[in-house]
C-alpha positions, 0 to 999 in steps of 0.5 A: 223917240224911236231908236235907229235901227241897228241889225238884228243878231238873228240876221248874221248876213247883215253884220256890219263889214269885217265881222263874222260874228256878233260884235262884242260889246263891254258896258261898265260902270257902277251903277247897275241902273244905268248898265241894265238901261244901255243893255235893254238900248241895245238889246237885239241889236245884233251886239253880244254885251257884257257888263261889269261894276268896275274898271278892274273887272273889266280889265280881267274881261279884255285880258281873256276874250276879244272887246270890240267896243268899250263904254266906261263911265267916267266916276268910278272906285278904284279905277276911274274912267280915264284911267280905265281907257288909257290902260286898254289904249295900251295894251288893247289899242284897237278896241274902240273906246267911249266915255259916259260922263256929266255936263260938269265933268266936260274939262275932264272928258277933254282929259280923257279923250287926249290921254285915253284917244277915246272915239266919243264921249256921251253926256248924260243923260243921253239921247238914245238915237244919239247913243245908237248912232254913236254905237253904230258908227264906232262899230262900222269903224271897228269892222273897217279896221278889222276888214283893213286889217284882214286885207292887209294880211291877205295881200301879204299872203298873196304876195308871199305866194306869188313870190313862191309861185315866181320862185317855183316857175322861175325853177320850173322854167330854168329845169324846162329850159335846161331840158329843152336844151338837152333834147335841142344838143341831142337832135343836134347830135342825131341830125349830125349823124343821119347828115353822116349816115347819109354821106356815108350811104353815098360814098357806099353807093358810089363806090358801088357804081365803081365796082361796076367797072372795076377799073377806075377805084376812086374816081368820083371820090377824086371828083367829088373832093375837087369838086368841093375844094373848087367850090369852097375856093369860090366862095359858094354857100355851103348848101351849093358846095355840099350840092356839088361834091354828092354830084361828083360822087354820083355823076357816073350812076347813068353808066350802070347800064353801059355794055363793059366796053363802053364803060373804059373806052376813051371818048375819042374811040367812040363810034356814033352808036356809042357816042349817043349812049354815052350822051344820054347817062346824065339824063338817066343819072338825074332821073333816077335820083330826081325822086330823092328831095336831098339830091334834087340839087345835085340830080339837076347838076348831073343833068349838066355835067357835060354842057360845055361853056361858050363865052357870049352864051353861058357867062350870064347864066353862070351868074344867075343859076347856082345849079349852072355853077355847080355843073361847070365845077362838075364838069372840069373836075370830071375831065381832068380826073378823065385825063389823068385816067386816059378816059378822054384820049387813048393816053393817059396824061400827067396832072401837068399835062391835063392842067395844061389842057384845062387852061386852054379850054379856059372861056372855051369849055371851061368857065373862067372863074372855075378854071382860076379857082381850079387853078389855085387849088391844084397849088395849094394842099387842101388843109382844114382845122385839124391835124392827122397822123398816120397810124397803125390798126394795132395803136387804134383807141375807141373814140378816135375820129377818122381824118380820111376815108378809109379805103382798102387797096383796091379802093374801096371805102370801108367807113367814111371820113368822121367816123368815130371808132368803137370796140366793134369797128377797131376789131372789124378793122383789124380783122379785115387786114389779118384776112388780106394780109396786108395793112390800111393807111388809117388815118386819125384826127388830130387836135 
């Protein structure tokens, strides 16, 4: 009878799965006839065989190199079949066991299998297409095993290093995250001061637009800081309040062209000619800041500043544009600063006087919500969440904060409220009053 065919040992492709390399094969029994007669069986089959006469030689084979299959017969000296199997069982488990025994020996192949757990037994005289096939199968089972187990331990590895790979990018994105949040707190800090340095430019410009008239030193500061407090009272956004005090800063920058006499005469004085100049400064003012995107805003509210309010006409518009609220702001603030400073009238009037005139141009020339908020801030001092403390020039530290802007006696702005003092600015500072002989109001923050 032909055998099944098994694969050759020259085709190392086609050993059965989980073997890279020939499987290994144990034949013991003591008699050499039928050692010689299952190796010639198996003979270029792919196996590696090995063969020994007794139960103890076999015993010192598995103790030195790896078995996948063992074949015992079952009547041997010494160590018997059985005991043979249940041994490696023991001590060798996962070599797959068979046992070549008689027909009248069945009750003790039974024996063997329940205490040996053998795979097969083989009855002799065999079939040789039985035993091949029974060869064949115990060692695909080998193979699956060996696969299962060679699995096994590649899924544990993979996931051990997935573990470290989570561990390694949870690291990874908690350093990324703690990075991302020291570059975001530093842009913070950068755009808080290019916010500041742009303030300040302002406050700088405005003072300049003052110089210019050399008369008036802190007038659209005064605006400015009403402007904003009316507006805050308001309940306005913040982007809209912001708007409306650089408005006030800026409101005078159309004047910078005016002839010197123009610049302090008061309103009512005004001939026609100079009527029409003056008229026309908020256009140019808002021109020439129209090109800026950060006062676009407050170009427009520039524009308005002397657009007066009529009860049936403006108290629409008023709801519906932010640019027409912020201009009715600018506007009452520039006026009661105007009186105070006889800009207005050849006689310059008391704030309760210029209050008094405020109140009647109420639904008149002034929008109601706008004079009543104007009003209630007049009466109560502006306070924010800080202290300030009035000190000297000499008591200054590097790191304190200006609560107010620092202005020399003729009122002009030398560092902007915010600002925070170093080495540098405190010796600038002392040095400017050692030259003018005379001491600033410094005045520091204060938690």
């Amino acid at each position: 009878m032909s055998a099944v065919p098994l694969p050759s040992r020259a085709d190392a492709n086609h050993w059965p799965e989980g073997f890279d390399a020939a499987p290994t094969i144990l034949l013991v029994d003591d008699e050499p006839n039928i050692l010689s007669s299952i190796r010639r069986l198996l003979r270029l089959r792919g196996y590696a065989i090995n063969t020994t006469e007794s139960g103890e030689e076999a015993l010192k084979i598995l103790s030195t190199e790896p078995v996948d299959l063992i074949i015992s017969d079952m009547h041997m000296p010494g160590i018997n079949g059985t005991q043979l199997l249940d041994k490696i069982r023991q001590q060798w488990p996962w070599t797959i066991r068979l046992l070549l025994t008689g027909i009248a020996d069945i009750s003790t192949a039974i024996e063997a299998i329940n205490q040996g757990e053998i795979y097969r037994y083989i009855s002799k005289p065999w079939n040789d297409d039985e035993l091949l096939t029974t060869i064949r199968c115990a060692i695909e089972r080998r193979g699956l095993e060996k696969e299962h187990k060679r699995l096994q331990i590649l899924t544990q590895q993979q996931n051990q290093d997935l573990k470290n790979l989570n561990n390694s990018l949870e690291q990874k994105v908690q350093a990324r995250t703690t990075q991302l949040t020291h570059a975001n707190e530093e842009l913070i800090r950068a755009n808080e001061k290019v916010k500041h340095n742009f303030l300040t430019s302002i406050k700088v410009f405005s003072n300049l637009i003052e110089m210019r008239t050399g008369l008036f030193p802190g007038h659209s500061r005064r605006i400015a800081d009403l402007s904003y407090k009316i507006a805050e009272h308001m309940g306005l956004t913040r982007s809209l309040s912001q708007n409306v005090m650089l408005a006030g800063l800026l409101h005078g920058i159309g004047k910078i062209g005016f002839p010197d006499a123009l610049i302090s005469k008061p309103f009512t004085q005004m001939n026609k000619e100079e009527l029409d100049t003056f008229k026309k400064h908020p256009i140019k003012g808002a021109t020439a800041l129209m090109a800026i995107d950060e006062l676009y805003e407050a170009a427009s509210i520039i524009r308005q500043q002397h657009e007066r309010y009529d009860e049936q006409r403006s108290s629409q518009k008023f709801v519906e544009s932010d640019v027409y609220k912020g201009a009715a702001i600018l506007t009452l603030a520039i006026d009661y600063d105007a009186l105070k400073l006889g800009l207005k009238f050849p006689r310059k009037l008391s704030a309760e006087e210029a209050q008094t005139w405020i109140i009647k141009g109420k639904s008149t020339l002034y929008a109601p919500e706008v004079v009543d908020a104007f009003l209630n801030v007049i009466k109560q001092p502006y306070r924010n969440n800080f202290k300030e403390k009035l000190i000297s020039s000499k008591d200054l530290k590097t790191g304190m904060i200006l609560e107010r802007d620092l202005l020399t006696h003729d009122g002009v702005l030398l560092m902007s409220i915010g600002h925070i003092l170093d080495d540098t600015t405190i010796s600038q500072i002392r040095a400017l009053e050692s030259s003018d002989k005379q001491f600033l109001k410094i005045w520091i923050r204060c938690l």
